[in-house]
N, C-alpha and C positions, 0 to 999 in steps of 0.2 A: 140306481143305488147299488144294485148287485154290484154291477162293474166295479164301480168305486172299491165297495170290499174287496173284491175280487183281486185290483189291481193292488191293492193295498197292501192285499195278504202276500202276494207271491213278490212286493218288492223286500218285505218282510223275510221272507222265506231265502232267497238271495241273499239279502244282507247276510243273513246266517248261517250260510254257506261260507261266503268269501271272509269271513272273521275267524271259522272256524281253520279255514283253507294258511291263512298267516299265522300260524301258530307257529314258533321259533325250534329249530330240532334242538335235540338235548345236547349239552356242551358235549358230552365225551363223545359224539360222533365227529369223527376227524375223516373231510371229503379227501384231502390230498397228502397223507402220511410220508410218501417218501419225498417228497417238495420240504414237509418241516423239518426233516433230517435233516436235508442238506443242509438248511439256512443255520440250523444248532452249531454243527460241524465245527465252519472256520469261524476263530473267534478274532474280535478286533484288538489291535494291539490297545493295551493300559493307558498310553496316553495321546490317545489318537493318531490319527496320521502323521508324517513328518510336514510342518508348516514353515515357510522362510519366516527371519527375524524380522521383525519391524522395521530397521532399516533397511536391510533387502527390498524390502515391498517398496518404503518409499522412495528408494534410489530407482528404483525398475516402472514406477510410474512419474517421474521427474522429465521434461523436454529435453532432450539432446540438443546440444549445443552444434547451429549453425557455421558459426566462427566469428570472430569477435566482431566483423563488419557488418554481419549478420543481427548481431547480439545488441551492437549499438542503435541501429535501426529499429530496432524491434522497443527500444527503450526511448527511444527518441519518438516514437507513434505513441506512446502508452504516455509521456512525460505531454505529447502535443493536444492529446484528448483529456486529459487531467486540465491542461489550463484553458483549455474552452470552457469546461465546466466550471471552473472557478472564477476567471475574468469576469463574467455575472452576477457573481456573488454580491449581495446591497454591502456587506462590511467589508470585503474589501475595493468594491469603489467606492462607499467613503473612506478608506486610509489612504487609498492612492489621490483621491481630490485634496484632501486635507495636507500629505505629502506636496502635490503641486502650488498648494495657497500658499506655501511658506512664504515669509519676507525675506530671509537673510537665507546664502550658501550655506552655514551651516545649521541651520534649524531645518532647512530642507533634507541636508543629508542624515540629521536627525530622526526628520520626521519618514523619510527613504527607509531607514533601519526598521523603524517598527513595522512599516506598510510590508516590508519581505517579511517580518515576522510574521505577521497577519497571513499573508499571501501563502507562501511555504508550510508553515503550517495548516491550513486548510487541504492542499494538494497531498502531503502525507498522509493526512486520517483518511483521505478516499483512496491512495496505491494501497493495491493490491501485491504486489511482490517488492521481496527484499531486498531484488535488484533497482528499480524504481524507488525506492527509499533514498538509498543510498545514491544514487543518482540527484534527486533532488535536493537531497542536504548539499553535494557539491555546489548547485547552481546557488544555491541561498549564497554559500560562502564565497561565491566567486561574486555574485552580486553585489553582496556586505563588504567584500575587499576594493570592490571600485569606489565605493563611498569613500573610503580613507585617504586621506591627504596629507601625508607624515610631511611631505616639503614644503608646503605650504606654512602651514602653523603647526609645528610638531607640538604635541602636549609636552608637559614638563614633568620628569620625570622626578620620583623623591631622591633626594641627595642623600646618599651613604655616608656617614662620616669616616673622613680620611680618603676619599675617593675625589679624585679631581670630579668636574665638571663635565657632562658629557659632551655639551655644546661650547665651542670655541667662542670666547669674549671676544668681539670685535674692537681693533683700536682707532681712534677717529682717524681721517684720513689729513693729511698736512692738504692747505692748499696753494696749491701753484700762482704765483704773483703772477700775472698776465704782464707783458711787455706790449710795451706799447709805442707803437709804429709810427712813427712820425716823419710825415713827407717834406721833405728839403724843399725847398720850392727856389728854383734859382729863375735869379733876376737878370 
């Protein structure tokens, strides 16, 4: 049981030592005087360093253009990964099935119109650059223009008053009396 005191006492006696030993020196002792001189010294300009403008920065972090061979390629891989991931999509193969069910030519190419709406708009909200936007808005519109069939059945357009006609009136055609051939038969 000594021990035990014993040990006790001098872990005690230690302890208060090393508590005594961390006691903080008083502020106005200054270890390195001519070190905080210096640092006093130069002071920093008012409104900080000189910084580039905002568009500086973001013209100097923007891809250098390739060249346009370059540029189309690089939009035509971004435009080919865009419709992989969308061809999948459940809504738009149903508007492209739905598209294909039509009865008639023109409720197909009706139903065509909405399926690229469907279509093209899904592909925008996932591009990523403004160049790929802009790109796929062409393909819609190039898409949307092959539907159109202005010679076939033009629409009719509203009549201006005092404006001719835009489409030429056909007049019936006369028909030609057939002659008729009659073989001599000699005797």
């Amino acid at each position: 049981m000594k021990i035990y005191g014993l040990i006790v006492f001098t872990v005690l006696l230690i302890a208060a030592l090393i508590m005594r030993g961390q006691e903080a020196a008083p502020p106005s002792v200054d270890l390195f005087p001519e070190q905080q001189q210096e640092e006093v010294s130069p002071t920093p300009p008012p409104n900080g360093p000189e910084l580039p403008e905002l568009k500086q920065l973001d013209e100097s972090f923007k891809p250098k253009s390739l060249g346009t061979d370059a540029d189309a390629l690089h939009v035509h891989v971004l435009w080919r990964e865009l419709k992989n991931r969308t061809v999948n999509d459940p809504e738009v193969q149903a508007a492209k099935k739905y598209a294909q069910a039509a009865p008639t030519d023109l409720e197909k190419r009706n139903r065509l119109r909405k399926y690229y709406d469907v279509y093209y708009q899904r592909m925008t909200a996932l591009a990523t650059t403004p160049e790929l936007k802009l790109a796929l808005q062409a393909l819609k519109d190039t898409h949307q223009s092959m539907l159109d069939q202005p010679r076939v059945r033009p629409s009719p357009t509203p009549k201006i008053v005092g404006t001719p006609s835009p489409t030429p009136t056909s007049t019936p055609l006369k028909k030609k009396q057939k002659q008729k051939h009659k073989k001599k038969i000699h005797q």
